[in-house]
NULUMSE-327366 format. One record per residue: x, y, z of N, C-alpha, C in turn; residue in one letter. Coordinates in steps of 0.1 Angstrom, whole numbers, plus 5000, padded with zeros to 4 digits. Layout:
BEGIN
XYZXYZXYZA ...
END
This chain:
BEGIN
579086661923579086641937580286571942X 580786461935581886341936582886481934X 582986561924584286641927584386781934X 583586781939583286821951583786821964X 583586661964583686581980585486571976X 585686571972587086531963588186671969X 587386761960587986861966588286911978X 587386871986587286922001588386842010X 587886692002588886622013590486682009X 590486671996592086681996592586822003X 591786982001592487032009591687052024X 591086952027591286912044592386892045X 592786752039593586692039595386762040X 595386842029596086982030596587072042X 595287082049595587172062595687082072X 595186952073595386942084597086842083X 598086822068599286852071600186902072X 599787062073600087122075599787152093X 598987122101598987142113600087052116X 599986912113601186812114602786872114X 602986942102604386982103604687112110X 603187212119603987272123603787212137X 602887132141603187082155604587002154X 604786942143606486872146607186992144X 607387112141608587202140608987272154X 607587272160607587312174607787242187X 607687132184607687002197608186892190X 609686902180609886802175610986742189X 610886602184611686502193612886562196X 613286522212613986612213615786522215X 616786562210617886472210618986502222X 619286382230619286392245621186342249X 621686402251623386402249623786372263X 624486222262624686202276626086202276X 626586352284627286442285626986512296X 627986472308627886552322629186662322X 629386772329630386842331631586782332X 631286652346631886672356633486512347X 632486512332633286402324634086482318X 634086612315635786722312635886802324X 635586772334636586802346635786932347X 634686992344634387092348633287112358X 633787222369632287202381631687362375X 630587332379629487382373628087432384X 627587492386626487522397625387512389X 624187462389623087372381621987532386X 621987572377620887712381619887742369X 618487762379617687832368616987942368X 616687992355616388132351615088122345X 614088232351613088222348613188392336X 612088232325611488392313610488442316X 610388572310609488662310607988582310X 607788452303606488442309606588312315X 607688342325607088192335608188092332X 608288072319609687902316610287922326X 610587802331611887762343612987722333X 613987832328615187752324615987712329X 616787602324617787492327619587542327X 620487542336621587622331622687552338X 623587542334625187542338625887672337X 626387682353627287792353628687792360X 629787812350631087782356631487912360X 631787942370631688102372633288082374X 633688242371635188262373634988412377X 635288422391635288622393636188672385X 635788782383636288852376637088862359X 636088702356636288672337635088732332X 635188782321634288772312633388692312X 631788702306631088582311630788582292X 630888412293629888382277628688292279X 627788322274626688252272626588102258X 626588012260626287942252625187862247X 624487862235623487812234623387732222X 622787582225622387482214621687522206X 621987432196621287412188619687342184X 618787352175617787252175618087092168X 617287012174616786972186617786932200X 618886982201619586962215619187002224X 620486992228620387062246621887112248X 621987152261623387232265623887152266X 624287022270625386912269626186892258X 625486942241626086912233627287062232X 627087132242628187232234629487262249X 628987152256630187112265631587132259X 631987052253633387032251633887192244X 632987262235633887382235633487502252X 632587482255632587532267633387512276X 633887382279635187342289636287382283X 636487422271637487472267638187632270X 636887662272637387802275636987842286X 636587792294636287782309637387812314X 638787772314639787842323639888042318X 639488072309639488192310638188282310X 637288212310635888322310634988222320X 633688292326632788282332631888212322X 631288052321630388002309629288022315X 628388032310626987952315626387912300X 625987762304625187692295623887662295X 622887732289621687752293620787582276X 619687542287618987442279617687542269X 617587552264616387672253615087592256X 613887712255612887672263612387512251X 611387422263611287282260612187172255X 613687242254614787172253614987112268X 616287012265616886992276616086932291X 616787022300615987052314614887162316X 615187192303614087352304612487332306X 611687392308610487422306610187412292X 608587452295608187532283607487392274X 606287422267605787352257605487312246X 606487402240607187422227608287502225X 609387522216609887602209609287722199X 609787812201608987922190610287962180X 611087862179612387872172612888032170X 613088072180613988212178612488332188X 611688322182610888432188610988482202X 610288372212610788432222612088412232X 612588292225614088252232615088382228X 614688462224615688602221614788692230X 614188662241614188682254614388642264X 614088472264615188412271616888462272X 617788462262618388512261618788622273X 618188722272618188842277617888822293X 616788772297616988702307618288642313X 618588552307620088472310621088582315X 621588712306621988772312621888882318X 620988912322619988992335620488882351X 620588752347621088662357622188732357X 623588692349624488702347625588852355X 624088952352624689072356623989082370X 623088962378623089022389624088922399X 624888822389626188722394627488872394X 626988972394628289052390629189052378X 628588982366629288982351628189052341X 628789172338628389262329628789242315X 629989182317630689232305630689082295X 629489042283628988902282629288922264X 629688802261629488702247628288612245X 628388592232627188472233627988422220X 627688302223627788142206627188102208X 626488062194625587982191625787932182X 624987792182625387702168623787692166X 623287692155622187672144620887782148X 619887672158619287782160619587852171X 620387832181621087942193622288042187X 622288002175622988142167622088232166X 621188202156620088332154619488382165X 619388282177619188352187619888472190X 620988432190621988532198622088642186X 622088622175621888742165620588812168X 619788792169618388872173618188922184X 618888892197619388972209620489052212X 621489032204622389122198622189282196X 621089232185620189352178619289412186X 618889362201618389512207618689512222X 619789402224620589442239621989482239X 622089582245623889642242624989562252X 624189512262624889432268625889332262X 625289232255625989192243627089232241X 628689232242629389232238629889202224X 630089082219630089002209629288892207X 629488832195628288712193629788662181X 629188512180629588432174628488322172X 628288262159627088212154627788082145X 627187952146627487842135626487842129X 626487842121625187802106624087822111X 623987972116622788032117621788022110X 620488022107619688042091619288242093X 619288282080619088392080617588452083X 616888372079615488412080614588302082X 613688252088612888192093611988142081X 611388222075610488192065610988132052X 611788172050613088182038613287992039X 613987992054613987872053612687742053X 611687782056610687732053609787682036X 610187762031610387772018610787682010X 612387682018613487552012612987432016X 612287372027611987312032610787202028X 610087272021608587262018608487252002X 610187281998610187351983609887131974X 609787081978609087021973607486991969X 606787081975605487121975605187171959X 606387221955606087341944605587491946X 604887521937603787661942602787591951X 602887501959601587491971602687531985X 604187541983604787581993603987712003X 603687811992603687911994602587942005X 600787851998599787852010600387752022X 601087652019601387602026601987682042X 603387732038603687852049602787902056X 601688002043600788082048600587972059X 599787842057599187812073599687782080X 601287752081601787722093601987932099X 602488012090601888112100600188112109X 599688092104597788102108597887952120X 598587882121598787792131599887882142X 600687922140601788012152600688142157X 599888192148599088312152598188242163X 597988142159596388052163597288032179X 597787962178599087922193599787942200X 600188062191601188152203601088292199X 599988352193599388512192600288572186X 601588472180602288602170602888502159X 603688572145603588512136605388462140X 605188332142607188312142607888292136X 607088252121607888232109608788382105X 608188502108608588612105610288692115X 610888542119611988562129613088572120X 613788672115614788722104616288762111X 616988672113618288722124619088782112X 618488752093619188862086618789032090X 617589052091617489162094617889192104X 618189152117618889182131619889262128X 620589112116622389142114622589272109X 621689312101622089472098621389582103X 621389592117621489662128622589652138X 623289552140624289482146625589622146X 625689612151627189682156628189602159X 628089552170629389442177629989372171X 631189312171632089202167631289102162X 631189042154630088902150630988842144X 631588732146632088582138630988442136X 630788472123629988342116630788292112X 630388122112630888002107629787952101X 630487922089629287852082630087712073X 629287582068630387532064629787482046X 629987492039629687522023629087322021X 629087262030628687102029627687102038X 626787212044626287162052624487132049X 624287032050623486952046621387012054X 621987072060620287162071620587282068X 621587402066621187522069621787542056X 621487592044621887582030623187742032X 624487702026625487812026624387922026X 623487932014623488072008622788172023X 622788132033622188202040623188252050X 624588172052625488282051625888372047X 625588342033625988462023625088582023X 623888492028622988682033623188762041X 623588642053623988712067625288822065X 626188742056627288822057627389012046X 626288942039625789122032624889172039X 624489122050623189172061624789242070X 626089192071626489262081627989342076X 627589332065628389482053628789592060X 627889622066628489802071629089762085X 629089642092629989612102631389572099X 632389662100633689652101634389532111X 633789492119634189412127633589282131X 632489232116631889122113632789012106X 632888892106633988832096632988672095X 633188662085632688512079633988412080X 633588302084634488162087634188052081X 634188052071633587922063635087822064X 634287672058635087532054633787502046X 635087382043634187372024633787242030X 634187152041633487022044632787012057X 632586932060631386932074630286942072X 630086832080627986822081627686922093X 626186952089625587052101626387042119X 627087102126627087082133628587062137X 629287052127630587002129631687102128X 631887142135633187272138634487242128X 635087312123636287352117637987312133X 638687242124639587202135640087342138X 640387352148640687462157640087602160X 638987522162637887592155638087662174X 638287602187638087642200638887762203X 640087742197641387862199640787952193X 639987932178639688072172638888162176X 637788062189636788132192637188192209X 637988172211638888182226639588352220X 639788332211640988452209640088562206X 638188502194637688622193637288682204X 636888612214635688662226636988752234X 638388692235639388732244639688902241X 639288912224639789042219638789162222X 637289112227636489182226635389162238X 635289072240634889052258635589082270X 636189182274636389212286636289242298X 
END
């Protein structure tokens, strides 16, 4: 009976840390960048976009008639202030808007679904964009607003180009790595944080794969990834970049130093020249 009661508690105990880590993956703390436009001289019109079910998103838009327009999107746990400074950078030649991802930021929303349905936000954003009169759109993203932008890529043509920082390739994959101190309990482990996303948000979000996007992709794609980076492990560049094999006009950007998050020096001209060559 004692091993019994034994048993039970520990995998109670089991699942209900497992509810713990997926309510922190979803509503983790959120990191708050005090960073205004108007501190690199850029003006900006404070606009929001509503998603498909309801989120009030949060946005900066530096509009330029008749530039190209790029979308930019943070990373997890940020917000759009942190990708200011390359945004103001290329602001004298393209149309930005810097959108906050849902329960980020200024955004709405009561969780993150890390990629699931923010690759409709997305799409939203530029459904805005094209009724500002800019059709012709980019997107960058750094970590998880990379994969974003790779997963909307893959079924909006609007999309011009994409450019991605240390995207993770697959959702689950990374989960895995994550948890890979568990051993073989990783595995039921995952299982419940899917049976928690089913339970919460009626669909499974660990199953969000921006490798499989990538090999559907057509368009120009420049990944950066950096071989030190301490959260998104290289090798998932290295998927992405055999996920986008049959794209002629995909190119990989690695450096061998930098922690998560940390751009390559001249890293703004490179991404100025790709979007210049192929955003129109």
């Amino acid at each position: 009976m004692k091993i019994l009661v034994a048993a039970a508690v520990l995998v109670g105990g089991f699942v209900l840390l497992s509810l713990m880590s997926f309510w922190l993956a979803v509503r983790p703390p959120r990191i708050v960048v005090p960073l205004r436009p108007d501190e690199l001289r850029l003006a900006v019109e404070d606009v929001t976009i509503t998603a498909a079910d309801g989120v009030k998103l949060a946005g900066w838009l530096a509009a330029r008639p008749g530039a190209p327009a790029l979308v930019f999107l943070h990373g997890y746990p940020a917000e759009k202030a942190d990708l200011l400074p390359i945004a103001a950078a290329l602001a004298p030649r393209f149309t930005v808007l810097l959108l906050d991802q849902r329960y980020f930021g200024a955004s709405g929303g009561g969780a993150t679904t890390i990629g699931f349905r923010e690759r409709g936000d997305l799409r939203r954003a530029i459904d805005f964009l094209a009724e500002r009169g800019f059709t012709e759109v980019g997107v960058f993203g750094l970590s998880l607003g990379g994969a974003v932008a790779l997963l909307a890529a893959a079924e909006d043509p609007r999309i011009r180009a994409v450019s991605a920082y240390a995207p993770f390739a697959d959702l689950r994959s990374l989960a895995y790595e994550l948890y890979g101190w568990l051993g073989v309990l990783k595995y039921p482990f995952v299982g419940l944080l899917r049976g928690w996303s089913l339970l919460f948000f009626g669909h499974d979000i660990t199953a969000v794969s921006p490798e499989r996007a990538a090999a559907t992709i057509t368009v120009p794609v420049l990944l950066v990834a950096s071989r030190a980076d301490e959260q998104i492990p290289f090798a998932h560049a290295e998927r992405l970049r055999k996920a986008l094999a049959g794209n002629a006009r995909a190119e990989l950007m690695t450096t061998d130093h930098g922690r998560h998050g940390e751009l390559p020096a001249g890293f703004q001209a490179r991404l100025a020249e790709f979007f210049l060559l192929y955003v129109r």
